[in-house]
N, C-alpha and C positions, 0 to 999 in steps of 0.2 A: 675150816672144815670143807667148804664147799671146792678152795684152791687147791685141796688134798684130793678131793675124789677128781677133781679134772685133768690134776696130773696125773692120775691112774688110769685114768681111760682114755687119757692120751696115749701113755704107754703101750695099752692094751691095742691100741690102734693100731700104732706102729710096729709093734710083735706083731701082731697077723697079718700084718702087710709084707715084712722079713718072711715070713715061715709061709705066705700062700705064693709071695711073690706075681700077686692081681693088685691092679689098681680099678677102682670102679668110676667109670666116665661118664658122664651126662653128653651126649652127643645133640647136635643141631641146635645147640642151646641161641636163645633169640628168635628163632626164625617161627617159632611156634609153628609148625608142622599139624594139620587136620587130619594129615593121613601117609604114609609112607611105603614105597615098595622095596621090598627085603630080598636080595637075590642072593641068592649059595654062590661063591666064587669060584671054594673051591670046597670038597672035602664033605658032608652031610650034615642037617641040623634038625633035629626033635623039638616039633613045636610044643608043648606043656600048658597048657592051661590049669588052675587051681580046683578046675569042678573036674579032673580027670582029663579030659580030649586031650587026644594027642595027632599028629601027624609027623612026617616027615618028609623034608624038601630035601632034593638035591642039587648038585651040581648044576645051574642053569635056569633053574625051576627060582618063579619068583611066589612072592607070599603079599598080599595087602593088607596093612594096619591101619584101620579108620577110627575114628574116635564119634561114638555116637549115643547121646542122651546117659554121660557118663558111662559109658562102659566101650568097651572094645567089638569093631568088626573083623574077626578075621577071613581071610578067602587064599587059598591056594588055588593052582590048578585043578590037581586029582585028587581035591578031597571038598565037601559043599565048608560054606562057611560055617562060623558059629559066632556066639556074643561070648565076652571074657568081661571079667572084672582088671584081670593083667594075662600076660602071655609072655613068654618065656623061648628062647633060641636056644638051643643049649649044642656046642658042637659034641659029632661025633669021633670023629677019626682020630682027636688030636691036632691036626693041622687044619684047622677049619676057617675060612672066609666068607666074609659079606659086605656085602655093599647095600646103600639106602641112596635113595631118591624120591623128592618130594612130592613126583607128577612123571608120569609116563612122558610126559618131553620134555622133562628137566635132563638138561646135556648134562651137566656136573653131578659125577656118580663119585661118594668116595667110599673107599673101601679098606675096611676091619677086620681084627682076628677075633677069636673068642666067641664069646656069649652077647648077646643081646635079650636085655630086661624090657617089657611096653607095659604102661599105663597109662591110663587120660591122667589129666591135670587141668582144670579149669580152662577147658576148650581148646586145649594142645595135647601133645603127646610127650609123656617124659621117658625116657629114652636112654638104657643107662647099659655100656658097653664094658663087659668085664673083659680084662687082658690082661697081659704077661707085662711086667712094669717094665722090661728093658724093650718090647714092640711099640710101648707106649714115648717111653720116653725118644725113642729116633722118630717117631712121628712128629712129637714137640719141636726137635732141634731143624726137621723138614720146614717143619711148618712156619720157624721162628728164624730161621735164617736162611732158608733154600739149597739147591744141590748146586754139586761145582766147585765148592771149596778146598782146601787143605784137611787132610785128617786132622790134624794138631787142632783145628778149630774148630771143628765137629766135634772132637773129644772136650774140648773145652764148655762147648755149648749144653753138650752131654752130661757133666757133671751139673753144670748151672740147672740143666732143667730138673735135672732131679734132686738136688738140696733144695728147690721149690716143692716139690714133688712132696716128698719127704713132712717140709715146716709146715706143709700145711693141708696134711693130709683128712684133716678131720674140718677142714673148710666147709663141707657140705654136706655131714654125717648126720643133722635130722633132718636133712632132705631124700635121705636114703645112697646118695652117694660120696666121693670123695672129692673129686673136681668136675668143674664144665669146661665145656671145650673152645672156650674162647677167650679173650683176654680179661677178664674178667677172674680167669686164674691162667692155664699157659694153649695159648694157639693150639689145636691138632684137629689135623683133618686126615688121621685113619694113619696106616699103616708107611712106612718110608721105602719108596718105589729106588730109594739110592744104596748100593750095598757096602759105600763107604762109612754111610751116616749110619748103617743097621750096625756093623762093625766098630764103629768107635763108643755106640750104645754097648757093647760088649767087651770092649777095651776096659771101659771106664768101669762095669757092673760095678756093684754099692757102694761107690766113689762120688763123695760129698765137699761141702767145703763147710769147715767148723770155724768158730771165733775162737777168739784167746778162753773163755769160758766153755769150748766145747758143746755151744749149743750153737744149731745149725743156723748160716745164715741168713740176709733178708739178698735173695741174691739178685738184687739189682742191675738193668744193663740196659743201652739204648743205643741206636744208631749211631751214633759218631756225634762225639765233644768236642770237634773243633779245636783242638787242644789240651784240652784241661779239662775234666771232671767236675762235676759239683759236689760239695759234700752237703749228704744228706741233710742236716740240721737247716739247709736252705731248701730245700724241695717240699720238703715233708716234715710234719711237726716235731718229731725226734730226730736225735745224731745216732748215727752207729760207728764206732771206734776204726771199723773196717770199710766203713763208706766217707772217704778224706779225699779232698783236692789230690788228682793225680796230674802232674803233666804228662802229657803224651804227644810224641814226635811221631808217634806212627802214624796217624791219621789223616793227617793234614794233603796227603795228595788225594785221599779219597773225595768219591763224588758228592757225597753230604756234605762235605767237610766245610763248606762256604754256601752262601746264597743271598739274595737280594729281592726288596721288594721295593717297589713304588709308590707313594701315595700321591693324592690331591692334598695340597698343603690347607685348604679348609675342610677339608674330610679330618684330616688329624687336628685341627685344632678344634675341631668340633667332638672329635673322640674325647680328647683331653678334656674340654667345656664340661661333657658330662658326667667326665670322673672325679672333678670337682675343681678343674682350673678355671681359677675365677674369670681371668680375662687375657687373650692373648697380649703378649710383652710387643710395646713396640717396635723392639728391634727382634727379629724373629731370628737372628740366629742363636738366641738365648733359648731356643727349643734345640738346642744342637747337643749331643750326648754320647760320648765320649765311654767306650768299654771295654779296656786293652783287657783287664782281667774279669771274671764272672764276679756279676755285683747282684743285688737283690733287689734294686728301686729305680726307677727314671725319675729324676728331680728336675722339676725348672724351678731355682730361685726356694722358697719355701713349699712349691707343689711338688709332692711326688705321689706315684700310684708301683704298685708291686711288677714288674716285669712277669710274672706268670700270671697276672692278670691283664695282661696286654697280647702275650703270647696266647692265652686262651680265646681273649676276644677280638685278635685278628687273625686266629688261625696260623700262628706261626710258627717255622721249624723249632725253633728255641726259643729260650731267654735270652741270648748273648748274642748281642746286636746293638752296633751302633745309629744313632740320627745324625742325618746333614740335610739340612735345607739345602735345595739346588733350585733356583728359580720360582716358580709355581708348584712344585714337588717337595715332597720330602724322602728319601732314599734311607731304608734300614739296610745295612749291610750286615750281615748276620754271620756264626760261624756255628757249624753243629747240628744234629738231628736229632731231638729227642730230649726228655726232661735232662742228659748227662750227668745221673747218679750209676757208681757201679762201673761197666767193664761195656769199652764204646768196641760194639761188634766190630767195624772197619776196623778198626788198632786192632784189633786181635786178631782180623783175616791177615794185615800187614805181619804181623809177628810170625803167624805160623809161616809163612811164606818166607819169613826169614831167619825161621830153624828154629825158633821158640817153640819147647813144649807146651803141654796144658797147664801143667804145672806152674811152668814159668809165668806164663801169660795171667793165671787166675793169680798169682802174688802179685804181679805186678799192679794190677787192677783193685784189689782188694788189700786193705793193710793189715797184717799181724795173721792171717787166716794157715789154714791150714788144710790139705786134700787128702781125706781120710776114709774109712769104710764109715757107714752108718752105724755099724753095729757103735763106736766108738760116742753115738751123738750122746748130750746129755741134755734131758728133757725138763725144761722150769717151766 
């Protein structure tokens, strides 16, 4: 009963997301914000309070949101302040902008379309940005892979971020919104100042990628594999039929694509020492380890520890990295950026570059999938 009504109000989710065509954002998420200044970019906005007050800011005109003894300050220019429980932006013209900043000399100003929501939250401000899902989503692909690229791979990023977008819309629904703005679900910082990435945002509208069952994917991706892909059943507790070993030739001249670190060779046997190797071997190039293909453990002898455990706790670009003892050193020479489950960004900049569609590029990345409208997903 309970797995019936959650699939219905998933649904019911997803239908009013299709037919408003907003997605609701949690902006500045982490930084907990005491108080912020709201400036009109472009266009006018109706301040709304729930006890009635209202004002309106314009073009230029900033607005302050403080958070104080649970409730809300607010202060414009030409108008005195008041207290709120919440306060509300709501544009007017249609084309309406804003920007936030955390302190009159914070230099990093970003800037939004739509509506902005304010309430406290346990000594921060929670902060929730309604907008148009295709402004949103070239913001993500801004935010997630930068400007300068190929369309072909902007389109490709595009679809990727919104079958995220999409699978996990109802992420943050009793918190009042649908995602935050950080990785935690997908990067975005406001509005895409590139009007290639705005344009492949509209290339792409309600262009997804579905599995062999038509339910939308887990759409995995990370800097550059170094070759070869992981499949998911190594990264992460499940396999997904779509997330498989891929090789990939395109990658390989990019600049993540290799890298190298140093150690003091009793610094790592001391790492080792406390991950439970008993004692170092007396011939020490028996720590020597050997990784032509993506493996899942570093063994000396009967010790091993999980390579994503190593990569966590030395901060490293990957799993996939070989040891050599050299002298008084130990040298990992590593290949790849990123956990490498999914679709390695670099190979797909390489491809568009070399006439591959979005298309192309998301099949080749992904197995058995397919690039469809949403309308088509189907919801378990």
């Amino acid at each position: 009963m309970y797995y019936k009504i959650f699939h219905i109000s998933v649904l019911l989710i997803l239908n009013a997301a299709l037919l408003s065509g907003q997605v609701k954002v949690r902006l500045l998420t982490g930084m907990d914000p005491e108080s912020v200044i709201f400036s009109v970019i472009a266009g006018e906005y109706e301040i709304i309070s729930p006890s009635g007050i209202t004002a309106v800011v314009k073009k230029g005109e900033p607005a302050v949101i403080s958070g104080f003894d649970g409730k809300l300050i607010v202060k414009t220019r030409n108008s005195p302040g008041f207290y709120s429980d919440s306060v509300s932006f709501s544009g007017m013209t249609g084309n309406d902008s804003f920007s936030l900043r955390t302190s009159a000399q914070d230099p990093l100003r970003q800037i939004y379309s739509g509506d902005l929501k304010c309430m406290p939250d346990l000594g921060t401000l929670l902060l929730i940005n309604t907008c148009d899902i295709e402004t949103y989503i070239a913001g993500v692909v801004q935010a997630e892979g930068g400007s300068g690229k190929n369309p072909e791979y902007f389109r490709t990023q595009a679809v990727i971020a919104r079958t995220y977008m999409y699978r996990y819309f109802d992420k943050h629904m009793s918190d009042g919104y649908n995602l935050c703005d950080n990785t935690h679900c997908q990067a975005f910082k406001g509005i895409a100042g590139d009007s290639v990435i705005n344009n492949a945002a509209i290339d792409t509208r309600g262009l997804v990628i579905l599995g062999p069952d038509s339910t939308l994917i887990i759409s995995a991706f990370h800097s550059n594999c170094g070759g070869e892909t992981s499949p998911s059943e190594d990264v992460w507790l499940n396999g997904q039929s779509y997330l498989k070993k891929v090789r990939d030739t395109h990658c390989m001249s990019s600049r993540n694509a290799r890298w190298r670190k140093s150690l003091i060779i009793g610094d790592w046997i001391g790492y080792l020492g406390k991950a439970g190797l008993p004692a170092a071997p007396d011939n020490l190039s028996l720590l020597n380890f050997s990784q032509l293909t993506r493996m899942n453990e570093y063994r000396v002898d009967t010790f091993s520890i999980p390579l994503r455990q190593i990569r966590t706790d030395l901060d490293l670009r990957s799993t996939w990295f070989s040891v050599k003892i050299e002298g008084d050193s130990v040298i990992l020479n590593g290949r790849g950026y990123g956990h490498g489950v999914g679709l390695c960004q670099e190979g797909a900049m390489k491809m568009a570059e070399k006439g591959f569609d979005f298309r192309q590029i998301i099949n080749y990345y992904y197995t058995g999938v397919i690039v469809s409208d949403v309308k088509n997903a189907v919801v378990k």
